[in-house]
PDB file of N, CA, C and O in Angstrom:
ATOM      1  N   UNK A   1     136.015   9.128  79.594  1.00  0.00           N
ATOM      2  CA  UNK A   1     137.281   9.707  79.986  1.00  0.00           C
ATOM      3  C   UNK A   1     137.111  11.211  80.130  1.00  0.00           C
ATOM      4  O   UNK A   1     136.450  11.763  79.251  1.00  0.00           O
ATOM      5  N   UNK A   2     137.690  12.069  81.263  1.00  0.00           N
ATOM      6  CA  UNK A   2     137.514  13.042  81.667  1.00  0.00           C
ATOM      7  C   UNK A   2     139.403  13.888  81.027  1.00  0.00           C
ATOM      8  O   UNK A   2     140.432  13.231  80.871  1.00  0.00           O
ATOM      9  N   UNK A   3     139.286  15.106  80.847  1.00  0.00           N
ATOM     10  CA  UNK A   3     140.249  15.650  80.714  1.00  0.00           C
ATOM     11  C   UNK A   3     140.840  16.653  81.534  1.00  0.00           C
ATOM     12  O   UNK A   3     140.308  17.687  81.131  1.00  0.00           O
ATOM     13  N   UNK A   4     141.625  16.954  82.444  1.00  0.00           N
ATOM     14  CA  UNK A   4     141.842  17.960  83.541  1.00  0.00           C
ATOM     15  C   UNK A   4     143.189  19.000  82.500  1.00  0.00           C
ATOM     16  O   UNK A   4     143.649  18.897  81.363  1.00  0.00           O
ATOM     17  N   UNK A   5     143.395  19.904  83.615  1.00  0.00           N
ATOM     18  CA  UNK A   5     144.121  21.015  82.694  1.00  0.00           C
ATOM     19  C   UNK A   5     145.164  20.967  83.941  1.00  0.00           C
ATOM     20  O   UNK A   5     144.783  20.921  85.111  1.00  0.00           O
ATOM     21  N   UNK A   6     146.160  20.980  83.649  1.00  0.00           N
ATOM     22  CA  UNK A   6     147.377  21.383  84.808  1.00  0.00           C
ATOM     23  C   UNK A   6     147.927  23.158  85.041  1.00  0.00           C
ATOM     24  O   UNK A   6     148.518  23.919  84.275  1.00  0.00           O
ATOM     25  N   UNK A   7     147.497  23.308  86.222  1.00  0.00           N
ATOM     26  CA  UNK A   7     147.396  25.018  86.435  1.00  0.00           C
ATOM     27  C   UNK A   7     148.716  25.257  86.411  1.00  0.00           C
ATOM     28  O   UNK A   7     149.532  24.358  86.210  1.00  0.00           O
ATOM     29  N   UNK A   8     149.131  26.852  86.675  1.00  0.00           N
ATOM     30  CA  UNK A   8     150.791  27.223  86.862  1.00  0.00           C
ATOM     31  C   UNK A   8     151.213  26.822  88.037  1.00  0.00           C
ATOM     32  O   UNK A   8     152.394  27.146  88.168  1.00  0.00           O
ATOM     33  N   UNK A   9     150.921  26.428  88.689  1.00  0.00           N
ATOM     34  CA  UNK A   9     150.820  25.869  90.343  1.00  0.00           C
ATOM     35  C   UNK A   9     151.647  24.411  89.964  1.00  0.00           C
ATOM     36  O   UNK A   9     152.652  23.876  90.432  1.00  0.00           O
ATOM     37  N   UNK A  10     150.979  24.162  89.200  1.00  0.00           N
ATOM     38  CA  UNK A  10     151.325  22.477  88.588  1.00  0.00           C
ATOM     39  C   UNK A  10     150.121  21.284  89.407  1.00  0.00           C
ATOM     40  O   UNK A  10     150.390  20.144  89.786  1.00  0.00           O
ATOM     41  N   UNK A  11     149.160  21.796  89.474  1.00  0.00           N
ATOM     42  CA  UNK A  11     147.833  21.380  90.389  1.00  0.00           C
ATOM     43  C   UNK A  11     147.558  20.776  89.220  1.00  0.00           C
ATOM     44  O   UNK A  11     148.264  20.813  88.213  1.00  0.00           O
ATOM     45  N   UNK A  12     146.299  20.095  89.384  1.00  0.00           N
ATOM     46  CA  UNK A  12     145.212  19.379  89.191  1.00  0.00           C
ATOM     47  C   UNK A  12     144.008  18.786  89.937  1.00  0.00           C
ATOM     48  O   UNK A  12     144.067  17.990  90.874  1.00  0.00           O
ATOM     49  N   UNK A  13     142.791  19.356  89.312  1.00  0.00           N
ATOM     50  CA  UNK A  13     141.486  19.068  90.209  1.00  0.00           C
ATOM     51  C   UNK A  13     141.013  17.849  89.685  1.00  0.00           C
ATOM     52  O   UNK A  13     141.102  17.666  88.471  1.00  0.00           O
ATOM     53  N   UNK A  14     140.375  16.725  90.638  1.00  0.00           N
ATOM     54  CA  UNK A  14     140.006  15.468  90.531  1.00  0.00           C
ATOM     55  C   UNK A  14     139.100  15.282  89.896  1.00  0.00           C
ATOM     56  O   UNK A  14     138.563  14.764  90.874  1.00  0.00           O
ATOM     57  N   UNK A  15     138.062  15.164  88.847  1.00  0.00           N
ATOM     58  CA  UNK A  15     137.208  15.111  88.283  1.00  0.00           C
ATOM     59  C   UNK A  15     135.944  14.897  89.693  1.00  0.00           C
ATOM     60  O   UNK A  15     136.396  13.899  90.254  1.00  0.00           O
ATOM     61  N   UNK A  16     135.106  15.172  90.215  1.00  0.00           N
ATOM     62  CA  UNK A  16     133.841  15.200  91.221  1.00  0.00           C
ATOM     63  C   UNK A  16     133.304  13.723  91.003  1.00  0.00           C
ATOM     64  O   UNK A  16     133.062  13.098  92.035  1.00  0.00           O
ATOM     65  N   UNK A  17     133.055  12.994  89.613  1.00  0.00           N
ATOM     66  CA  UNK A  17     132.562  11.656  89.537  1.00  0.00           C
ATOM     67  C   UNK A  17     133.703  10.384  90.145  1.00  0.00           C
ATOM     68  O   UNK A  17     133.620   9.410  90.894  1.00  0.00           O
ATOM     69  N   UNK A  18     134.935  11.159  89.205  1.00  0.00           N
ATOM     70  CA  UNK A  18     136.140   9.934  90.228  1.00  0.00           C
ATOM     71  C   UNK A  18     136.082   9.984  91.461  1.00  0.00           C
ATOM     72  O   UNK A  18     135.937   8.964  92.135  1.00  0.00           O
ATOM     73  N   UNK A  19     136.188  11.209  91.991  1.00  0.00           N
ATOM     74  CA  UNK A  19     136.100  11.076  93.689  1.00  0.00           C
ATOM     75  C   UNK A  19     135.419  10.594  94.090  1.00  0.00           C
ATOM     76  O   UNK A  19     135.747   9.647  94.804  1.00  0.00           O
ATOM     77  N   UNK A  20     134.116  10.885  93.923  1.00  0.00           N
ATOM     78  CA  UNK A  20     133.022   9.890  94.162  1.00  0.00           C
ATOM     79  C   UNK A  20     132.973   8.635  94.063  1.00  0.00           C
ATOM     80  O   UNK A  20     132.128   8.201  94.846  1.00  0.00           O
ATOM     81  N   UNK A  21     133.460   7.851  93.489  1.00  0.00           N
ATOM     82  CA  UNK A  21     133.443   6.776  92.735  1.00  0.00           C
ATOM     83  C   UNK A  21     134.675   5.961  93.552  1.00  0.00           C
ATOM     84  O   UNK A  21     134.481   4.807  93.936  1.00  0.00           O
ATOM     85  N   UNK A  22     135.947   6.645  93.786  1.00  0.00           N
ATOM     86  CA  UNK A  22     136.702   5.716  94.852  1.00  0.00           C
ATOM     87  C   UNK A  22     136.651   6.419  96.138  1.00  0.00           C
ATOM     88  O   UNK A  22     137.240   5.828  97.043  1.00  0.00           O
ATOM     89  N   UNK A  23     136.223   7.276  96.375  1.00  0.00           N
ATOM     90  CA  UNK A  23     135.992   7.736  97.627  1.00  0.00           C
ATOM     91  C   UNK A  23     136.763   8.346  98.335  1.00  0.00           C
ATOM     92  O   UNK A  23     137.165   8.119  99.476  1.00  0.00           O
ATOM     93  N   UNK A  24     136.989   9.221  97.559  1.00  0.00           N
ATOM     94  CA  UNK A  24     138.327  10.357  97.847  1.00  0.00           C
ATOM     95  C   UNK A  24     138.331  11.678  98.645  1.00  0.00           C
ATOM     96  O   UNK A  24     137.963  12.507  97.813  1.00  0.00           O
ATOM     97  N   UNK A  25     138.481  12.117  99.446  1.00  0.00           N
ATOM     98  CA  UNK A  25     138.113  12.696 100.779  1.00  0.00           C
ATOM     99  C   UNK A  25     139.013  14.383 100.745  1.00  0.00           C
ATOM    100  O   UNK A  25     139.615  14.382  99.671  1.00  0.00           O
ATOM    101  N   UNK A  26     139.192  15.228 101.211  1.00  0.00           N
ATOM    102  CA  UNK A  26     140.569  16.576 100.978  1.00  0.00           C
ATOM    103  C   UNK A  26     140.858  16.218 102.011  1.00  0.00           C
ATOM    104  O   UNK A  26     140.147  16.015 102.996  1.00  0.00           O
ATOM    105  N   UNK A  27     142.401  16.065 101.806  1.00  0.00           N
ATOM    106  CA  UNK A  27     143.237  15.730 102.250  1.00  0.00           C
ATOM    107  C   UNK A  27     143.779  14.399 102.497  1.00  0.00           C
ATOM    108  O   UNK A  27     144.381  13.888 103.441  1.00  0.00           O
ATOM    109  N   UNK A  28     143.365  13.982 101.322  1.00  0.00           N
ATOM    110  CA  UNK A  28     144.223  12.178 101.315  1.00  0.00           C
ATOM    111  C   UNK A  28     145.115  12.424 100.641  1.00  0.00           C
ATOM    112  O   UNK A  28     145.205  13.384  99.876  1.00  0.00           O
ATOM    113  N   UNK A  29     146.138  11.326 100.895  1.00  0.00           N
ATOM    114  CA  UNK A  29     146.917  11.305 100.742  1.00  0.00           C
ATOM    115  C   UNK A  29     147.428   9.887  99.489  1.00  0.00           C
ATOM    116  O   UNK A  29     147.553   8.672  99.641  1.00  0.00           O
ATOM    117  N   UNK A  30     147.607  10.797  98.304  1.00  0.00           N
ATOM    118  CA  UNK A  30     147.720   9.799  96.922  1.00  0.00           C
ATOM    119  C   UNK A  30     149.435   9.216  96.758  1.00  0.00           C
ATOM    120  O   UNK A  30     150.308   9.699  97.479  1.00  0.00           O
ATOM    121  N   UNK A  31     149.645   8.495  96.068  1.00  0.00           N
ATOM    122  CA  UNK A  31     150.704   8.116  95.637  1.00  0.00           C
ATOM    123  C   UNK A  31     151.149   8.419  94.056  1.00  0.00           C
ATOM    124  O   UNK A  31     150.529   7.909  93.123  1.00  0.00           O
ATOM    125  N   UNK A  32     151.921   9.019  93.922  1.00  0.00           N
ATOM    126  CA  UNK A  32     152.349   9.473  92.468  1.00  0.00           C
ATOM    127  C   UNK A  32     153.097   8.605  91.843  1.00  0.00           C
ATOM    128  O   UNK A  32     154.305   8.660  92.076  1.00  0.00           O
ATOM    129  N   UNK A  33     152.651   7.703  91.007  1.00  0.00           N
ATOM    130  CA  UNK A  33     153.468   7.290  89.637  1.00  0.00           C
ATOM    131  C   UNK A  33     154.037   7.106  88.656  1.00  0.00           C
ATOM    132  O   UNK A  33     153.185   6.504  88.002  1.00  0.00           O
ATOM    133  N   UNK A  34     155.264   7.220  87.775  1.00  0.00           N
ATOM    134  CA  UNK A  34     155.820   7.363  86.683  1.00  0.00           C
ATOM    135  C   UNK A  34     155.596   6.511  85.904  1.00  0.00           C
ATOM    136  O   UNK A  34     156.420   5.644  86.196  1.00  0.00           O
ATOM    137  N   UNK A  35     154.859   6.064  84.857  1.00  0.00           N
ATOM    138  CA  UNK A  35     154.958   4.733  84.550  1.00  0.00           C
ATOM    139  C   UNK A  35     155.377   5.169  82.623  1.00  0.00           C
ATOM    140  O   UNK A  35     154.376   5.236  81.909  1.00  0.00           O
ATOM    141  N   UNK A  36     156.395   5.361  82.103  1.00  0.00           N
ATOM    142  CA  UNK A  36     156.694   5.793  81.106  1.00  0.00           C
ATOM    143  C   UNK A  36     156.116   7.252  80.545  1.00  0.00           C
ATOM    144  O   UNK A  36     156.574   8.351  80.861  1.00  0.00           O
ATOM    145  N   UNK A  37     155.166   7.041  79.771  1.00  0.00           N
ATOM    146  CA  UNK A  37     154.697   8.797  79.308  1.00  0.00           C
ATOM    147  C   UNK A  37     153.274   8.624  80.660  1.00  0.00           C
ATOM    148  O   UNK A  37     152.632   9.671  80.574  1.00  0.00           O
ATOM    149  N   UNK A  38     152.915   8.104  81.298  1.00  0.00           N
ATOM    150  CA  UNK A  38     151.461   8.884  81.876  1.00  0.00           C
ATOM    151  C   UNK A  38     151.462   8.566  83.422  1.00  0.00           C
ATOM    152  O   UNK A  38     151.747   7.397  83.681  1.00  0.00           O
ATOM    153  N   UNK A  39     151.233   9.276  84.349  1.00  0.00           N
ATOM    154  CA  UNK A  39     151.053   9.783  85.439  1.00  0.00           C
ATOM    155  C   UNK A  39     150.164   8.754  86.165  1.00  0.00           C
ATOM    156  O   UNK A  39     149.088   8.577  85.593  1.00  0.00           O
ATOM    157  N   UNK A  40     150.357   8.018  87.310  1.00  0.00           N
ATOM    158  CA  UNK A  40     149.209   7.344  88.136  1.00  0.00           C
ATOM    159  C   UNK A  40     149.013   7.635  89.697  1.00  0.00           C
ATOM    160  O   UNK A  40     149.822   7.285  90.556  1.00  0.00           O
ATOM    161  N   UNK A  41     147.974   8.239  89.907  1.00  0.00           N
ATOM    162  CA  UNK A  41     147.593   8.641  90.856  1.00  0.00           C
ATOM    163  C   UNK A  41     146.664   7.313  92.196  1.00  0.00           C
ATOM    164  O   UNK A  41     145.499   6.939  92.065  1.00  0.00           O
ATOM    165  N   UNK A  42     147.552   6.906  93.267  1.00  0.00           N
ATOM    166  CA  UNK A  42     146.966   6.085  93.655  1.00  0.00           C
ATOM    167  C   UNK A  42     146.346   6.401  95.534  1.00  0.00           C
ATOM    168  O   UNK A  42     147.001   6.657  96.544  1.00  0.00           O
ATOM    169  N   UNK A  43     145.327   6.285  95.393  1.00  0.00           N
ATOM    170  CA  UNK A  43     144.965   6.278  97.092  1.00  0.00           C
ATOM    171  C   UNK A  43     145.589   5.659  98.039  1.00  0.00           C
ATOM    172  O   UNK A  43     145.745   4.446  97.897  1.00  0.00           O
ATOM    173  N   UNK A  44     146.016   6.198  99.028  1.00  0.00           N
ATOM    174  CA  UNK A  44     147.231   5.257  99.495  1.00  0.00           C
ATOM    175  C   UNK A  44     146.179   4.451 101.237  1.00  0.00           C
ATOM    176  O   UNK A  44     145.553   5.226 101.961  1.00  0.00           O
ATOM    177  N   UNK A  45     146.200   3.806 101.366  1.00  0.00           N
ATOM    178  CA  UNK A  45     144.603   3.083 101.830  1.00  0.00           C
ATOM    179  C   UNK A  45     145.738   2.205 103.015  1.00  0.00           C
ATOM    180  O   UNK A  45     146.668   1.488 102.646  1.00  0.00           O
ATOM    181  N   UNK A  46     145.406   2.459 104.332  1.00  0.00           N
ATOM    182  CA  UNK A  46     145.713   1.297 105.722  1.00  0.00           C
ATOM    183  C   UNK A  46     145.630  -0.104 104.873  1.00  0.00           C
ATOM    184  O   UNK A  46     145.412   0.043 103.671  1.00  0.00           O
ATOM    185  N   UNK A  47     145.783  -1.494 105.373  1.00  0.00           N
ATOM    186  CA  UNK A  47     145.860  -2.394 105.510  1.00  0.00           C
ATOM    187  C   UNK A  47     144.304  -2.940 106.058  1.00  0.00           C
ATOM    188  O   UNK A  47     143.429  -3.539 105.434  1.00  0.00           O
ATOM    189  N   UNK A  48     144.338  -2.573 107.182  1.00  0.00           N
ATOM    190  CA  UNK A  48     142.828  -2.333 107.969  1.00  0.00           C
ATOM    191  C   UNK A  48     141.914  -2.099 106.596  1.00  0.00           C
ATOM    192  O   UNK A  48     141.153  -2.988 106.216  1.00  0.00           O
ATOM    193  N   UNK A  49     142.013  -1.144 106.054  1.00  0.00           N
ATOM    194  CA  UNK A  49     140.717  -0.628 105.353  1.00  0.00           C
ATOM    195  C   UNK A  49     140.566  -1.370 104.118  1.00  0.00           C
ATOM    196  O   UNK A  49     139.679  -1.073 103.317  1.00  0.00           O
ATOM    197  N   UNK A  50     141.378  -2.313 103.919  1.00  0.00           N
ATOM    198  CA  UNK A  50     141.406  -3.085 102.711  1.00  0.00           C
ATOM    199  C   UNK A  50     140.952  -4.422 103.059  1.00  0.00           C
ATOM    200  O   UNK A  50     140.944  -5.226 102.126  1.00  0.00           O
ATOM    201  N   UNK A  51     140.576  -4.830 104.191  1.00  0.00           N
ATOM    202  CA  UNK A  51     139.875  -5.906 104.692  1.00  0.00           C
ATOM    203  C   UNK A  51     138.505  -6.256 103.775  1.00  0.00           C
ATOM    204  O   UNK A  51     137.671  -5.410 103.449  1.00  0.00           O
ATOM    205  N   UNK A  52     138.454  -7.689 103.430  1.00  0.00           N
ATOM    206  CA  UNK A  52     137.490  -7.623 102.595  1.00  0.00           C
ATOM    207  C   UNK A  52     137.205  -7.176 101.231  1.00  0.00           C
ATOM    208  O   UNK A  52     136.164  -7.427 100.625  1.00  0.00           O
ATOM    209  N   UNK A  53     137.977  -6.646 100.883  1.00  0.00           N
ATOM    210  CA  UNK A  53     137.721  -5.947  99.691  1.00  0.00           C
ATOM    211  C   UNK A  53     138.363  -7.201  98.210  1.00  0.00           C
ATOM    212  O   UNK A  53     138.302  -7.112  96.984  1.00  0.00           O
ATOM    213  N   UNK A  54     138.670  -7.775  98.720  1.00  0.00           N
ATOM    214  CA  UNK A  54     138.748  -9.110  97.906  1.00  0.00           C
ATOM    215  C   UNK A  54     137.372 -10.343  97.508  1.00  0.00           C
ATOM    216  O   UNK A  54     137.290 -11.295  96.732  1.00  0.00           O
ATOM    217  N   UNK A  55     136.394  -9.668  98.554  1.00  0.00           N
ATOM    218  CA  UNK A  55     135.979 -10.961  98.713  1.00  0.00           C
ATOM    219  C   UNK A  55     135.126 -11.480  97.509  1.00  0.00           C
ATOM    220  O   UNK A  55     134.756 -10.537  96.809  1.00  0.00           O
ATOM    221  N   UNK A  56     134.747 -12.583  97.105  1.00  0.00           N
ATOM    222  CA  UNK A  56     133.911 -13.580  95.747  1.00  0.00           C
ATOM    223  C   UNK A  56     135.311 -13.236  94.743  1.00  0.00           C
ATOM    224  O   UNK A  56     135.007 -12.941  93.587  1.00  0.00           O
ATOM    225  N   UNK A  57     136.725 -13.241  95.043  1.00  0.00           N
ATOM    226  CA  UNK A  57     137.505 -13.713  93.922  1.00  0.00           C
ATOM    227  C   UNK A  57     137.886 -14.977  93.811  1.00  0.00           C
ATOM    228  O   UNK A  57     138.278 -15.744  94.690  1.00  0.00           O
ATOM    229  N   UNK A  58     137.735 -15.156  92.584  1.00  0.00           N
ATOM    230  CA  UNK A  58     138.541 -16.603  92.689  1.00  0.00           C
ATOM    231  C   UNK A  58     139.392 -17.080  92.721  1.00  0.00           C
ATOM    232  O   UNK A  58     140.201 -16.551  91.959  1.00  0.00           O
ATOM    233  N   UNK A  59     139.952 -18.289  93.462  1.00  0.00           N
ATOM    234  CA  UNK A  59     141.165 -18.152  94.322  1.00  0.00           C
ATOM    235  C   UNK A  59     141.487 -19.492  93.827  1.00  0.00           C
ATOM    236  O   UNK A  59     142.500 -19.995  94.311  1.00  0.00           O
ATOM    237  N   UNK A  60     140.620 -20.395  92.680  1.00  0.00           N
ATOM    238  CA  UNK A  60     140.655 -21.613  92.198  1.00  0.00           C
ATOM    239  C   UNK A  60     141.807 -21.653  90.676  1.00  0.00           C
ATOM    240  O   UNK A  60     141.379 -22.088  89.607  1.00  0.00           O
ATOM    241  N   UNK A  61     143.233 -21.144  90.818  1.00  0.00           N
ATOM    242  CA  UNK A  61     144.052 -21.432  90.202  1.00  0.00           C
ATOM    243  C   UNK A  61     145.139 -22.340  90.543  1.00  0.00           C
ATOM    244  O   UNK A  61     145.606 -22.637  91.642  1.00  0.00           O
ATOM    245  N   UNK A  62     145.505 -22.797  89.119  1.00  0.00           N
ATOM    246  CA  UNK A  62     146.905 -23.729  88.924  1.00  0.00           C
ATOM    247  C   UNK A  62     147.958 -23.049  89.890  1.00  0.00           C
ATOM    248  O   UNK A  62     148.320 -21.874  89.836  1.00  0.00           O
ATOM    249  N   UNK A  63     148.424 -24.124  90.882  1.00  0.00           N
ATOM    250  CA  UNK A  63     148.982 -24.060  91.479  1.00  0.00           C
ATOM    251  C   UNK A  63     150.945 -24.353  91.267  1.00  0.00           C
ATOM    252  O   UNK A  63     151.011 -24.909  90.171  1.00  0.00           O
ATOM    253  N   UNK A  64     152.114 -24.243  91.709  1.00  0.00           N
ATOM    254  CA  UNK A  64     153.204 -25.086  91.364  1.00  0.00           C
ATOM    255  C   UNK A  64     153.271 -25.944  92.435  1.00  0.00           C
ATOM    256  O   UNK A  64     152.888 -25.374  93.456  1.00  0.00           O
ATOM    257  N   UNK A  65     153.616 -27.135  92.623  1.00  0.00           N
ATOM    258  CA  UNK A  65     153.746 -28.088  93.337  1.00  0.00           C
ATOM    259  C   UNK A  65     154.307 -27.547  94.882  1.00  0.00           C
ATOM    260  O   UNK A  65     153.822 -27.783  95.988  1.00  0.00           O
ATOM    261  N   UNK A  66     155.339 -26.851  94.572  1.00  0.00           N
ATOM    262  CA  UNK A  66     156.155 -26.121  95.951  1.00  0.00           C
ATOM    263  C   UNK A  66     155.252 -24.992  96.479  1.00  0.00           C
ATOM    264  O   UNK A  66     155.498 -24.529  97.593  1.00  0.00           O
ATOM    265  N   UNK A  67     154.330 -24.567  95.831  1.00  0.00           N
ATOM    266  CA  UNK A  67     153.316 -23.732  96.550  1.00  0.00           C
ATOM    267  C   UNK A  67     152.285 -23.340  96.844  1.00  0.00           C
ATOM    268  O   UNK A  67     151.722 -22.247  96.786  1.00  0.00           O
ATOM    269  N   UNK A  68     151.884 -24.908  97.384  1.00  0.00           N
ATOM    270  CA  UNK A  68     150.702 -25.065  97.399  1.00  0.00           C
ATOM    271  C   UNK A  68     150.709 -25.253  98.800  1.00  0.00           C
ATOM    272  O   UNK A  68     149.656 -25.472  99.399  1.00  0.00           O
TER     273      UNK A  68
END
């Protein structure tokens, strides 16, 4: 776990290994989250670019009768 500092700006710099790691570019464009006390920062990613990115899950669950 990495620790960042929030400037007077109210900025924050990305840690260099996270970016790396999801592939985070200047000037993307994140999604900000509230989720009680902590902050979630999400890549906000086309449809297109998410092709595949599922693939070898397993998809072999209990089903309900109506939706199958």
């Amino acid at each position: 776990m990495q620790a960042v500092k929030l400037s007077p700006k109210f900025q924050v710099v990305i840690p260099q290994a996270v970016r790396e790691a999801l592939g985070l570019v200047a000037g993307e464009t994140l999604q900000v989250i509230q989720m009680e006390n902590r902050i979630e920062l999400i890549p906000m990613r086309s449809a297109k670019s998410l092709r595949g990115s599922l693939r070898g899950m397993n998809t072999d669950v209990s089903r309900d009768p109506d939706r199958v």
